[in-house]
PABA-26090 format. One record per residue: residue number from 1; residue in three letters; chain; x, y, z of N, C-alpha, C in turn. Coordinates in steps of 0.1 Angstrom, whole numbers, plus 2048, in hexadecimal, padded with zeros to 3 digits. Each point is the difference from the previous one (the first is absolute). Example, Ala and Ser with C-alpha at 12.3 -4.5 7.8 and 13.67 -1.06 7.14 Angstrom:
PABA-26090
[1; Ala; A; [884; 7C7; 84E]; [7F7; 80C; 800]; [809; 80C; 800]]
[2; Ser; A; [7FC; 80B; 7F9]; [809; 80B; 800]; [7F8; 80B; 808]]
***
This chain:
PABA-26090
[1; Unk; A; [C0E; 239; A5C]; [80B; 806; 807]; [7FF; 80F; 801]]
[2; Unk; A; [800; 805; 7F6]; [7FE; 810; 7FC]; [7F6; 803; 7F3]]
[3; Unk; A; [7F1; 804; 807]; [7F9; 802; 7F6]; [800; 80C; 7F7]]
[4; Unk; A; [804; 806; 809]; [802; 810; 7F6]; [80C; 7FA; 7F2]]
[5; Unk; A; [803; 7F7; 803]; [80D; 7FA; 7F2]; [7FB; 7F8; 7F6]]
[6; Unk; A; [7FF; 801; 7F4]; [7F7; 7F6; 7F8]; [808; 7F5; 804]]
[7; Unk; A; [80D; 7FC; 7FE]; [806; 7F0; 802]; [80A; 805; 808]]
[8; Unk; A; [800; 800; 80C]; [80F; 800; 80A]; [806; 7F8; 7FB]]
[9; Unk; A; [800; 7F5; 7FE]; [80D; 7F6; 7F9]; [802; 7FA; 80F]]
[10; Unk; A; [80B; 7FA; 801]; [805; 7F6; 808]; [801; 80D; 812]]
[11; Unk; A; [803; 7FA; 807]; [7FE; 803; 80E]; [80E; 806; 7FF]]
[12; Unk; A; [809; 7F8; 7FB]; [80A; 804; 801]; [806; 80E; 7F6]]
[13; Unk; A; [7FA; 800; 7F3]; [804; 80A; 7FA]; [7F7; 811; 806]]
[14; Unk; A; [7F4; 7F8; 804]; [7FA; 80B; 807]; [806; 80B; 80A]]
[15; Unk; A; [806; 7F4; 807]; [80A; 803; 80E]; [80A; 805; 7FA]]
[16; Unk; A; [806; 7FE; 7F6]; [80B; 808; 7FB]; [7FA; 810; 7FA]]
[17; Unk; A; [7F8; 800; 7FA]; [7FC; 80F; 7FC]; [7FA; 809; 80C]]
[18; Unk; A; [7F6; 7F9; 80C]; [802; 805; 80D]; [80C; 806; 803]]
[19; Unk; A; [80D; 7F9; 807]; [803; 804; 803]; [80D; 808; 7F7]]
[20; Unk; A; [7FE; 803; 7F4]; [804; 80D; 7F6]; [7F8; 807; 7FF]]
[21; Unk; A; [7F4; 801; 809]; [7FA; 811; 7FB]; [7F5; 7FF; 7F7]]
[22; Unk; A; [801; 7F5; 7F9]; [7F8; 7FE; 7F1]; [7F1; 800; 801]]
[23; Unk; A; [7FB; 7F2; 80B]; [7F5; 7FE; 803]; [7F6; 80B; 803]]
[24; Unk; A; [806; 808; 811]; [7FA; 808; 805]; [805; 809; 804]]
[25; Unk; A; [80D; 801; 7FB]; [809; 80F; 803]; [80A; 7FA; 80B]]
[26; Unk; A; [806; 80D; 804]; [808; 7FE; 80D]; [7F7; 801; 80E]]
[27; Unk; A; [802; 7F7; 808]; [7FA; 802; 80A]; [805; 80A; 80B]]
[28; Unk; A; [807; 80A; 802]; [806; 808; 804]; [7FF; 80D; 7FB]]
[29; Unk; A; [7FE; 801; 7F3]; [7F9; 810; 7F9]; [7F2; 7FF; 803]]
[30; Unk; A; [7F9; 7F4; 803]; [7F2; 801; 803]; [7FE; 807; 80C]]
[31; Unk; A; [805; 7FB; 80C]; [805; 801; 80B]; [800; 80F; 801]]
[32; Unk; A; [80C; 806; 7FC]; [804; 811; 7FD]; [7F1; 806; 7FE]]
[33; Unk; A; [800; 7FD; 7F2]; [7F6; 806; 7FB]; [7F4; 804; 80A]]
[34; Unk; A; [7F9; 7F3; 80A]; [7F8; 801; 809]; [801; 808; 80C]]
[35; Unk; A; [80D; 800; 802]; [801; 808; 80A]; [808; 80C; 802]]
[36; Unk; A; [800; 806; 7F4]; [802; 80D; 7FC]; [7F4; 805; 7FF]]
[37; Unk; A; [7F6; 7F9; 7FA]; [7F2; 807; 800]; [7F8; 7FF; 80D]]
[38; Unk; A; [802; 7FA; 808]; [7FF; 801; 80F]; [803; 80B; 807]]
[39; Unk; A; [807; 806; 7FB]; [803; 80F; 805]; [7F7; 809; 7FF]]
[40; Unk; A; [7F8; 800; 7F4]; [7F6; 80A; 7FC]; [7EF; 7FD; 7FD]]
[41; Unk; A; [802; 7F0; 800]; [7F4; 7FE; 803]; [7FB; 7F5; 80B]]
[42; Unk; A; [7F2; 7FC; 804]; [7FF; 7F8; 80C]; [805; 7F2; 7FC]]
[43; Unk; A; [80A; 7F7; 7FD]; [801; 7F5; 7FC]; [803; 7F9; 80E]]
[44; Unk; A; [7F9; 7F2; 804]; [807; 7F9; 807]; [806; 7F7; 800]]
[45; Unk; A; [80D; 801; 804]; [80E; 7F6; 7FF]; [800; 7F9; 80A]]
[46; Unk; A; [7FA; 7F3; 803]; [801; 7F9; 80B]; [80C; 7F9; 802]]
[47; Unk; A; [804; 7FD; 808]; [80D; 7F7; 806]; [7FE; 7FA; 806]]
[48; Unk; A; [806; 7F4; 7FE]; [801; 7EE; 805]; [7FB; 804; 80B]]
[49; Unk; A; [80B; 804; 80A]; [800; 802; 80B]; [7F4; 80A; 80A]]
[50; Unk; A; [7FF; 809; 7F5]; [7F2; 806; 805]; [7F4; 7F2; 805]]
[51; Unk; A; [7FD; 7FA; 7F2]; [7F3; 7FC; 7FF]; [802; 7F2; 80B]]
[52; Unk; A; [80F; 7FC; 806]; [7FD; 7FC; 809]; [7FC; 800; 80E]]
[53; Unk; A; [801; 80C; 801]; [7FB; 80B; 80F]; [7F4; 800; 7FF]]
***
């Protein structure tokens, strides 16, 4: 399920620490985080919608 975890435990408890932040953080300060440094360095941020064009 998640190798970087020695025992994720059940799908379900996993899913519960996902989505608290626990697993792999907040998915939203990641987010930030990336595209605040997109300002100052060359990162590219693709969008759905781009890579459908």
């Amino acid at each position: 399920m998640a190798k970087l975890h020695s025992e994720p435990g059940t799908w379900e408890s996993f899913l519960e620490k996902f989505m608290d932040g626990e697993a792999y953080g907040f998915w939203h300060q990641h987010v930030q985080e990336w595209w605040e440094l997109s300002c100052t360095h060359p990162v590219l941020y693709p969008f759905y919608e781009d890579m459908k064009e």
